[in-house]
Each structure stands twice: as C-alpha cells, then as structure tokens.
C-alpha positions as CSV (number, residue, x, y, z in Angstrom):
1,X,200.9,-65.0,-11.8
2,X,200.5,-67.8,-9.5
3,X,198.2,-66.2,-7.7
4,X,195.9,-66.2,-11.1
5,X,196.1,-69.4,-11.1
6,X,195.0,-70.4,-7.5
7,X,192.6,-67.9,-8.2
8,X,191.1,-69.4,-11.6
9,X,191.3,-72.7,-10.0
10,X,189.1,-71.5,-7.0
11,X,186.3,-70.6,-9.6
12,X,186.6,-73.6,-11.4
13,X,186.2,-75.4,-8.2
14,X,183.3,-73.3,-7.2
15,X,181.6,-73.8,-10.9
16,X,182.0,-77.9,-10.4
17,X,180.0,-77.8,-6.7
18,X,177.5,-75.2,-8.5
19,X,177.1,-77.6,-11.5
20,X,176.5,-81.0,-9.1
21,X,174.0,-79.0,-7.2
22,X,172.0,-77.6,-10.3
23,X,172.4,-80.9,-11.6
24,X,170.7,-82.4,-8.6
25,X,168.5,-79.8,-8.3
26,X,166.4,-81.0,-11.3
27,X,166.5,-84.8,-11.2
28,X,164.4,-85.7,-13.6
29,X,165.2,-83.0,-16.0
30,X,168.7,-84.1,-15.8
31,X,168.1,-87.8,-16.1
32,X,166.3,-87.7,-19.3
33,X,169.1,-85.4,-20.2
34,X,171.7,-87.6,-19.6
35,X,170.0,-90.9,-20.9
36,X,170.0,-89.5,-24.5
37,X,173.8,-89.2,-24.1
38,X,174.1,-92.6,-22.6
39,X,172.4,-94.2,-25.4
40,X,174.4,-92.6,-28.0
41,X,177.8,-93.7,-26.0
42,X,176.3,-97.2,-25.4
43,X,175.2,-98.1,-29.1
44,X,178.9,-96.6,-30.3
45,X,180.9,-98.5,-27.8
46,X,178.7,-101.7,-28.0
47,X,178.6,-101.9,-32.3
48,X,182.5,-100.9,-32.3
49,X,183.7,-103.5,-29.6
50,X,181.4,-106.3,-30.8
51,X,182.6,-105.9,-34.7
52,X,185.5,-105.7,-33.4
53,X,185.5,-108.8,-31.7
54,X,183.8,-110.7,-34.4
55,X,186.5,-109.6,-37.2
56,X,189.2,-111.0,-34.5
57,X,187.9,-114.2,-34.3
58,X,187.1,-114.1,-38.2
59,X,190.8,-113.9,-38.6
60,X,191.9,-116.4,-36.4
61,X,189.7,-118.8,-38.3
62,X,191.0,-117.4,-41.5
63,X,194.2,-117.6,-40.7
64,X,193.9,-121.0,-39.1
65,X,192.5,-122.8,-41.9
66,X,194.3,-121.2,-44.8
67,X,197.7,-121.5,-42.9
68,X,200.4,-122.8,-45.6
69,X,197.6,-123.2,-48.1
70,X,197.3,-121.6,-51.6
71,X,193.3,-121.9,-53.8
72,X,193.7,-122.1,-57.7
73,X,191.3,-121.8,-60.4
74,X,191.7,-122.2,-63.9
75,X,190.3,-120.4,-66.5
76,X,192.5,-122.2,-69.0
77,X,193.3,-120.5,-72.3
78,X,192.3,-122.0,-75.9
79,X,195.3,-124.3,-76.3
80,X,194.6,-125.8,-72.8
81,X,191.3,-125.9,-70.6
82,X,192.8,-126.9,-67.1
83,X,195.7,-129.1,-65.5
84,X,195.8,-132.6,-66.2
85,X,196.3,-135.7,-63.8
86,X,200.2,-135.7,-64.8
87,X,200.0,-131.6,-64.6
88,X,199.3,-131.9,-60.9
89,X,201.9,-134.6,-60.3
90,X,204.7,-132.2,-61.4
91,X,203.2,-129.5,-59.3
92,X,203.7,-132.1,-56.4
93,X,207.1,-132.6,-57.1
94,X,208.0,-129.0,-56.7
95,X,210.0,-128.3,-53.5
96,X,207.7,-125.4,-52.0
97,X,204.7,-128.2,-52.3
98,X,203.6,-130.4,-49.8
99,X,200.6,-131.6,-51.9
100,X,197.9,-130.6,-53.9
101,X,194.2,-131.5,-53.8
102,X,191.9,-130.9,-56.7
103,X,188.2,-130.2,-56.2
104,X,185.7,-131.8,-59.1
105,X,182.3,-130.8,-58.3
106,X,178.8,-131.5,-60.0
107,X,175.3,-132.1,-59.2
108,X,173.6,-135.5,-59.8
109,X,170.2,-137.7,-59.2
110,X,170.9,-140.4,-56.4
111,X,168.9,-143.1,-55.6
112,X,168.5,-146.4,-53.7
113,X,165.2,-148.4,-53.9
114,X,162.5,-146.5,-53.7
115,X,164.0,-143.5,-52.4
116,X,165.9,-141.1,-54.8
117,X,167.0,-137.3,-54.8
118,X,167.9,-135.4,-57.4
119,X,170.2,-132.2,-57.4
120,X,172.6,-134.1,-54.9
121,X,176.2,-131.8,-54.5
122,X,178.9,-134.2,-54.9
123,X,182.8,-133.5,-55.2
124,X,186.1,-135.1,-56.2
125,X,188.5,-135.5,-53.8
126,X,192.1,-137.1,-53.5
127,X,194.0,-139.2,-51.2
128,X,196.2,-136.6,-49.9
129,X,192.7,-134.2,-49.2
130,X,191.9,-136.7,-46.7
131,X,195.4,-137.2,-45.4
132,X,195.0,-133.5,-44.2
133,X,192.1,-133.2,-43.3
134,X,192.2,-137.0,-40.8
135,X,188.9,-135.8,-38.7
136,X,186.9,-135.8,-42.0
137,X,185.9,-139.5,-41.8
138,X,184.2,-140.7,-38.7
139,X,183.2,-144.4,-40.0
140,X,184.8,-146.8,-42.7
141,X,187.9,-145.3,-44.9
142,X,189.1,-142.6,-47.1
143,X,189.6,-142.5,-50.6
144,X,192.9,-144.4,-51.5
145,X,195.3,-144.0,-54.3
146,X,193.8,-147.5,-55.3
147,X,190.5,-145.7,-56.1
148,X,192.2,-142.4,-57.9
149,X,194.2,-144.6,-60.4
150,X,191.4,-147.1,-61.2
151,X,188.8,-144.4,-60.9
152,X,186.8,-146.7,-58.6
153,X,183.2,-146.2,-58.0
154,X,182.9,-145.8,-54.4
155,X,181.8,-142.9,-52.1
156,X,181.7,-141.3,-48.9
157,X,178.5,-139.9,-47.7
158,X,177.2,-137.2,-44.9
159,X,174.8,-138.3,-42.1
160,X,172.6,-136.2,-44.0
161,X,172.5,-139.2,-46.7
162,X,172.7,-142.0,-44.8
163,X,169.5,-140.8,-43.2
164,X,167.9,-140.4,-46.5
165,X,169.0,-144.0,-47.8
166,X,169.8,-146.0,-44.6
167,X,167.6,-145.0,-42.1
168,X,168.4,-147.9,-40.1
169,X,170.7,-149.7,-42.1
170,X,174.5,-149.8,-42.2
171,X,175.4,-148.3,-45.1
172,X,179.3,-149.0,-44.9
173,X,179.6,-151.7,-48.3
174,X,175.9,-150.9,-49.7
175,X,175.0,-149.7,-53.0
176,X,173.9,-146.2,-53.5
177,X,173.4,-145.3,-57.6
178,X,174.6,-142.0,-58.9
179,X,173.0,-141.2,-62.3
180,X,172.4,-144.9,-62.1
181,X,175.7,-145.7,-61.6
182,X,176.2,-148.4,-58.7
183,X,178.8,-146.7,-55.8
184,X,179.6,-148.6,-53.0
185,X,180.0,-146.8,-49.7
186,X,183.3,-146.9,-48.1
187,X,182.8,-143.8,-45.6
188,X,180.6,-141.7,-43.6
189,X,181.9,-138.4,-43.2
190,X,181.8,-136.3,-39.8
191,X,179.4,-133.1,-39.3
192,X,182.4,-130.9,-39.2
193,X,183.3,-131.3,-43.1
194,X,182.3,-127.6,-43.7
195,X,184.8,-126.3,-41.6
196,X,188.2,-127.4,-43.4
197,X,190.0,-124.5,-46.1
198,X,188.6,-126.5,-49.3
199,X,184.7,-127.1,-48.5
200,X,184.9,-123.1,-47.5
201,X,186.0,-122.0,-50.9
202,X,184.2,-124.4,-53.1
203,X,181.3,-125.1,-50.9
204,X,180.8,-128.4,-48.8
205,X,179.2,-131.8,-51.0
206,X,177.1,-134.4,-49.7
207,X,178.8,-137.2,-51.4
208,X,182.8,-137.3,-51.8
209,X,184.3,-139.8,-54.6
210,X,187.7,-140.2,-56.0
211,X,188.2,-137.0,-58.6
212,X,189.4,-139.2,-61.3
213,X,185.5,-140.7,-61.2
214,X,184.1,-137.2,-61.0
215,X,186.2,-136.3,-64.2
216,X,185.1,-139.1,-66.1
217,X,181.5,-138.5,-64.7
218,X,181.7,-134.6,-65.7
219,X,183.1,-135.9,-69.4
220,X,185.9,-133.6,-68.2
221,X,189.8,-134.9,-68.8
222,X,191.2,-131.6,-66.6
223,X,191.1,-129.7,-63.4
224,X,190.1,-126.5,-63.2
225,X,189.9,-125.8,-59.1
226,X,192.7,-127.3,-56.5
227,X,194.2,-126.3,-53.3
228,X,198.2,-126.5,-53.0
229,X,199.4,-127.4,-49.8
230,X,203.1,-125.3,-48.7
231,X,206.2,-127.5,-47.6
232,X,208.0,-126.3,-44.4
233,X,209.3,-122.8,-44.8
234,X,207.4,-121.4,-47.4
235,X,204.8,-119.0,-47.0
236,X,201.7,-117.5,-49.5
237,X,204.2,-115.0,-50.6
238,X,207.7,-116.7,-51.2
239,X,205.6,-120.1,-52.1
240,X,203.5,-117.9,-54.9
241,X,205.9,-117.0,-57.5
242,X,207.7,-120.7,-58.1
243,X,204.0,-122.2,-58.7
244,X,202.9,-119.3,-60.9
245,X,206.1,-119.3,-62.7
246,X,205.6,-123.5,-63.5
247,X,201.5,-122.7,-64.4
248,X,202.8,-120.0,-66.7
249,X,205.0,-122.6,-68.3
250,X,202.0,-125.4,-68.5
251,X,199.9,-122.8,-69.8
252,X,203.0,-121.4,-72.5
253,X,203.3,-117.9,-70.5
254,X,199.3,-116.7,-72.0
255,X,198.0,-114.1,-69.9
256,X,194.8,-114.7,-67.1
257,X,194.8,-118.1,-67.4
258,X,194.8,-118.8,-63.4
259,X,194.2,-117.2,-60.3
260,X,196.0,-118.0,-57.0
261,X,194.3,-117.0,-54.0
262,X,195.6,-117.3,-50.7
263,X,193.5,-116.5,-47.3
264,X,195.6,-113.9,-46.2
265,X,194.3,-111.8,-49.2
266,X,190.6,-112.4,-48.2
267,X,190.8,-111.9,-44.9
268,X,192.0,-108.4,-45.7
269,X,189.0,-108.2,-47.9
270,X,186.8,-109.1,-45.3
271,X,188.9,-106.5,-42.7
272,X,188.0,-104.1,-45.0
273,X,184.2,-104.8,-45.3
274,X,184.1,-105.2,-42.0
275,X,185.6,-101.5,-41.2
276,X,183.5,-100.4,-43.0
277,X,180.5,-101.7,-42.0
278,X,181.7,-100.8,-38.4
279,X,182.8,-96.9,-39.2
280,X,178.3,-96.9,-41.0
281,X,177.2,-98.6,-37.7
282,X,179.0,-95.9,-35.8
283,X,177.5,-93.7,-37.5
284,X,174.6,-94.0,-37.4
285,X,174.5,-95.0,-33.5
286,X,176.5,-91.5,-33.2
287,X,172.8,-89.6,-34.3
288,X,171.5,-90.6,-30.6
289,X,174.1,-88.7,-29.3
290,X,173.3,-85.5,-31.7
291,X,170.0,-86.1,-30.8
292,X,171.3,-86.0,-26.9
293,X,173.4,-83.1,-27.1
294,X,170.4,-80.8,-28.8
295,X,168.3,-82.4,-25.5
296,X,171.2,-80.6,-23.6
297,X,171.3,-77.7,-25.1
298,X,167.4,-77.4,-24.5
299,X,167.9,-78.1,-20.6
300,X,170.4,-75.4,-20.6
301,X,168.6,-72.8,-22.5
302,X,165.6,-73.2,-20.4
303,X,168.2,-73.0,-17.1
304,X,169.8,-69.9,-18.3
305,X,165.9,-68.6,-18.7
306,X,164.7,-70.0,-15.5
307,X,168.1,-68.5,-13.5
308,X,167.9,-65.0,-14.9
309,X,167.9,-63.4,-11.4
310,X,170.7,-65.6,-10.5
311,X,173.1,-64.2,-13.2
312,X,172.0,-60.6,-12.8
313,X,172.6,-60.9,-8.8
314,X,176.4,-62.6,-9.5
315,X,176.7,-59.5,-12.6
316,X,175.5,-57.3,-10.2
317,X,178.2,-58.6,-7.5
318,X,181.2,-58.2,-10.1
319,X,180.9,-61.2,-11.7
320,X,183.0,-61.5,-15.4
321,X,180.8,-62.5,-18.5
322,X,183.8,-65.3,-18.9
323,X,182.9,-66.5,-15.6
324,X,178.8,-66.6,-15.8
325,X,179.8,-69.2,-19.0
326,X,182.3,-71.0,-17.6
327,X,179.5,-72.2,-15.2
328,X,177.3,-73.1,-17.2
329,X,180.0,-74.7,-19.7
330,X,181.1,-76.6,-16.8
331,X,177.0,-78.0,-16.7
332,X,177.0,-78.4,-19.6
333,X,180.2,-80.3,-19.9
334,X,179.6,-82.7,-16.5
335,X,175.9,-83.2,-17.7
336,X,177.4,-84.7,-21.3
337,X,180.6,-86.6,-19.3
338,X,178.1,-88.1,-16.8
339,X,176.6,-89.5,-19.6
340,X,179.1,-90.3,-21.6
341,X,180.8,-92.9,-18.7
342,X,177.5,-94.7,-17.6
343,X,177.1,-95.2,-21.7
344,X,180.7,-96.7,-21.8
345,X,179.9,-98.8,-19.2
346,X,176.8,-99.9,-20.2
347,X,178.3,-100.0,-23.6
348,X,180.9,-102.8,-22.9
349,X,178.5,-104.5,-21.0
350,X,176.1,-105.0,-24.0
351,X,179.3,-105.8,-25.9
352,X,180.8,-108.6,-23.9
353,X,176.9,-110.4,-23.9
354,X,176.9,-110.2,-27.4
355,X,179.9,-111.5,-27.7
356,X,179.0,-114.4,-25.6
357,X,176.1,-114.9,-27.5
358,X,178.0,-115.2,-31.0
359,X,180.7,-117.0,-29.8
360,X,183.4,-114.6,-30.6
361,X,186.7,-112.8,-28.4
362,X,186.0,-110.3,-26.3
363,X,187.9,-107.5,-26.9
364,X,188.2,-104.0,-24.8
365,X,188.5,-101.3,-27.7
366,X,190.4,-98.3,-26.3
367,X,189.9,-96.4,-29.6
368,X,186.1,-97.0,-29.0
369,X,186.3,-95.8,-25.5
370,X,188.0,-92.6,-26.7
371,X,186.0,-92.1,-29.1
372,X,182.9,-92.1,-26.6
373,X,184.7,-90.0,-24.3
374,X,185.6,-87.8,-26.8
375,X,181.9,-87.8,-28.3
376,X,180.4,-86.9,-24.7
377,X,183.1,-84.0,-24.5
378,X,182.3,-82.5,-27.8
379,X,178.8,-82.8,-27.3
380,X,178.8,-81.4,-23.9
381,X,181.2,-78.2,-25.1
382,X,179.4,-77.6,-28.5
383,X,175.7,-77.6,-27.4
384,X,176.2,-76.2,-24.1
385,X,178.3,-73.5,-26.1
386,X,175.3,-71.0,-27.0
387,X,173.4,-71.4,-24.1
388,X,176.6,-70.4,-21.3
389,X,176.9,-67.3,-24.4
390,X,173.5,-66.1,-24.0
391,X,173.9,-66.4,-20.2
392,X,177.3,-64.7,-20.2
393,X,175.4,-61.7,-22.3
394,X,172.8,-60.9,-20.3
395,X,172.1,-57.7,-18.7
396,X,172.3,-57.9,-14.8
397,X,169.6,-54.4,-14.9
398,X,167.0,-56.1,-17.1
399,X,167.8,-59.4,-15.4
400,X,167.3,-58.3,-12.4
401,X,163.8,-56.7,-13.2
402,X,162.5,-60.1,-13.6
403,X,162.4,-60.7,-10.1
C-alpha cells in the first residue's frame, strides 16, 4: 500500500515538472491563457472587497449618527392630525427620553433688496436640536427657548445664503424677508449641517427658524416628523415600546397612525441592497472567468492535438489512460491556479486604490479570496476535463502514425 502511494506521488510529481515545462514551452499561448483567468479573478476579488468596504464604513456612519436616536412620522388619524407642542412635552418627560426634536419643513420666496429667491428649503428646529448637534452653528447663536415660546422671527442661514444676500456684508442682526416676512439673522450655520441624523432623514434646509414659527408659517398647529433622543440605558429596542405605547394613547390606540424608525433598521436595509448588488456584480465579473476557462480548454484541445505522438509513445511505453489525464488535468489545473493568484493579487490591489479613492475601510475579504481560488480551481478542473479525456482515449497505433 504504501508503496502505491510513493508511487502515485512520483507521477504526480513528474506531471507538475511536465506541466511547468509545457507551460513554458508556449509562452505566449499560455499568457493569453492565463490573463483571461486573471481578469475574471481580479474583477471578482476587486467588486467584492471594495463593496465590501464601502458597506463597512456605511455602517459605521449609520450606526454613528443614529446611535440612541429614534425618527417618527405621523400620519395622524381623523380625530388628530399630528402631536402638539404640549404632546411633545410629555414625550420629554418620559424616562427613556433624553429629548425630542421636531422637524417643520416648507419651501418659501426670500428676499433682501434687490436680490430674492424663490423655492428656498427652510426647516423648524428646537432648542434642544442645537444643543445636540453644538458644531451646527459656526457664527452668532442657536435658537433659544425664548424664540420657540414667542415664536420669534429670526433665522439661521448656510454660507450658501449669506453669499446670495450678504456678499460682503455681515449678516449676523440683518433683515432677510421670508414670504415678506422681516427675519433677523441670529446664525450662520457650518458646511457640515448635512451630516447630523435629522438633516439625513428629512433632508438638509437652507434656513433654520424656531418650529413654533414654521408652524404658524405652514398654518399648521401639529407636528408630524420628530427625532427622539434615548436617555442612558435605553436602546432602539427596549426604548421603542414605552414611546409607542404613550403615541397609541395620544392617538386613542387607532391603528397606522405613526411610524418609528430607527437606523439600525435601515442599515439592514441598506446591507441587504448592498449584498445584493455585490452577489449581481459578482456575477457578472465571474463571465470573464467562463470566458477564461473555454480559452483553456481551447489551449488544451489544440495541445492534446499538437502532442499526439507524445501520448502514443508514453501508451506505447505502458502508460495508464488515468495517467495520460492526470497530466494534462494537472495543466490544466496549474494553468487556471496561476491565474487565479496573480488575479487575487491584482484583485486586492485594485481594491485597496479604490478604496482610497472613496474614502472608505479597507478590508481583506477571505470569503472573496476563496471564492477566487475556488473559481480558478473549478475552472481549471472542468474545462481542462474533456480535453485530458480525449487525450487519455487516444489510440497509441493511430497516434503514433501521425508521426
């Protein structure tokens, strides 16, 4: 038995030096061969590690920003429309609330002088939106609890605005009109306003005033969109059923008359998508290496054609039909694995640029370098399968009248 083995091994040792000099003895042949492989392994590896890297970072800003936080928007019911002023005051009291923020939005003409534009995004915000979110105002204040009970008439703007109306003017205390109503700008806010939880779900503004004003500019006496901010120990999940238990109660238990929404729930959405969109870009990127492994199985139907003398001699020697395609398996195989590393390589190489050029982690996906490997070896096995079978079945006489 064992010496079977040492036996077997010695073949399979004499089959690899065989293959490395075939392989060598048709450069070019084998080059082009190979490259069709490499590509295949390269787009697999490159589109797997670089969505994979992107959906990492996508959920460490997810998680980041919508850490502790809950979204809610009213639909309302016929009985009542959305949450009052003194609605969101009880929510505040509850014991699994920090604080709550209500979002007012609507669309208005502003001018100043001569210069005016219309279809200006503006949004209601309150005090405790701006206590969160500190890095929001670069210049002047914040909206005050002053400005929320007397539903002031001031504003902060973007540079965006101030560019508009004060190009080279302070615009801190000026009058800017909002469907010609005089607001007096307390604030400029920083370039970075896009990038806090409540501007990503309802969409950044240019102008920020108390809430209470937009209400009473909307004609609206309710809120139907507000962020709740958890207390200390509370998480989405245990922090979710108290406050949908008190809205069913404001709302006298009717049925979809809210929707909570917390980030952990859209970042598995977006997970999702994003497998998805990785598992089609796979597979499409796995065609090059069909398309490879057909070039291999050409290079290895015209060897067995172009070394029909060889196989007849090595039939004529004693050699096994298992043996003759085991060789040129083992080609086959070394052609597809050669391949199939240079394209990893290559692969994470493409991957980690990318990733530098987007900005997102750099991660080394073992599953996409198994897959590749495991791609390569397939490929190399199942293509190269027919061609070592016709060369295991041919007849050393009439192969040996070819020469």
């Amino acid at each position: 038995m064992l010496k079977k083995i040492t036996q077997f091994l010695r073949m399979l040792r004499e089959c690899f030096i065989m293959s490395i000099h075939n392989i060598r003895g048709s450069r070019m042949r084998s080059f082009l061969t190979i490259l069709g492989i490499l590509i295949g392994v390269a787009a697999v590896i490159a589109l797997i590690t670089t969505v994979s890297g992107f959906s990492g970072s996508l959920s460490s800003s997810f998680a980041s920003m919508g850490a502790g936080t809950l979204t809610v928007s009213v639909t309302g019911s016929e009985l009542k429309e959305g949450l009052s002023s003194a609605d969101l005051d009880v929510l505040t009291t509850m014991d699994c609330i920090r604080g709550v923020t209500p979002t007012v939005s609507l669309r208005a003409r502003v001018s100043r002088g001569h210069a005016y534009k219309s279809n200006v995004s503006l949004s209601g915000r309150n005090t405790f939106y701006f206590r969160e979110n500190e890095e929001l105002v670069s210049r002047g204040r914040a909206i005050t609890p002053v400005d929320e009970s007397n539903m002031s008439y001031v504003c902060l703007i973007t540079t965006g605005m101030m560019e508009t109306f004060f190009f080279g003017v302070d615009p801190l205390g000026e009058t800017l009109y909002i469907s010609g109503i005089p607001f007096q700008v307390v604030g400029i806010l920083s370039d970075n306003t896009a990038t806090s939880l409540t501007s990503l779900m309802s969409g950044s503004a240019d102008i920020l005033i108390p809430y209470t004003t937009a209400m009473r500019l909307n004609n609206v006496n309710v809120v139907t969109a507000f962020t709740v901010y958890l207390a200390d120990g509370y998480d989405s999940e245990t922090g979710t059923i108290p406050i949908e238990e008190e809205l069913d109660r404001m709302f006298s238990f009717e049925e979809d008359c809210f929707t909570i929404t917390n980030m952990s729930g859209v970042e598995d959405t977006m997970e999702s998508m994003l497998s998805m969109v990785s598992a089609l870009l796979a597979g499409i990127a796995s065609i090059a290496l069909v398309v490879g492994g057909i070039g291999i199985m050409n290079m290895m139907l015209t060897t067995v054609t172009e070394r029909t003398v060889e196989i007849g001699l090595k039939k004529a020697l004693g050699a096994l039909p298992w043996q003759i395609q085991t060789q040129f398996l083992m080609e086959s195989f070394m052609l597809s694995m050669i391949g199939g590393i240079l394209g990893i390589l290559i692969g994470l190489i493409l991957s980690y640029t990318l990733c530098t050029m987007m900005d997102t982690s750099f991660v080394i996906s073992m599953g996409a370098i198994a897959l590749g490997a495991g791609f390569s070896a397939a490929v190399g096995i199942i293509f190269g399968w027919a061609p070592a079978r016709k060369a295991s079945k041919l007849n050393p006489i009439d192969a040996l009248r070819s020469m």
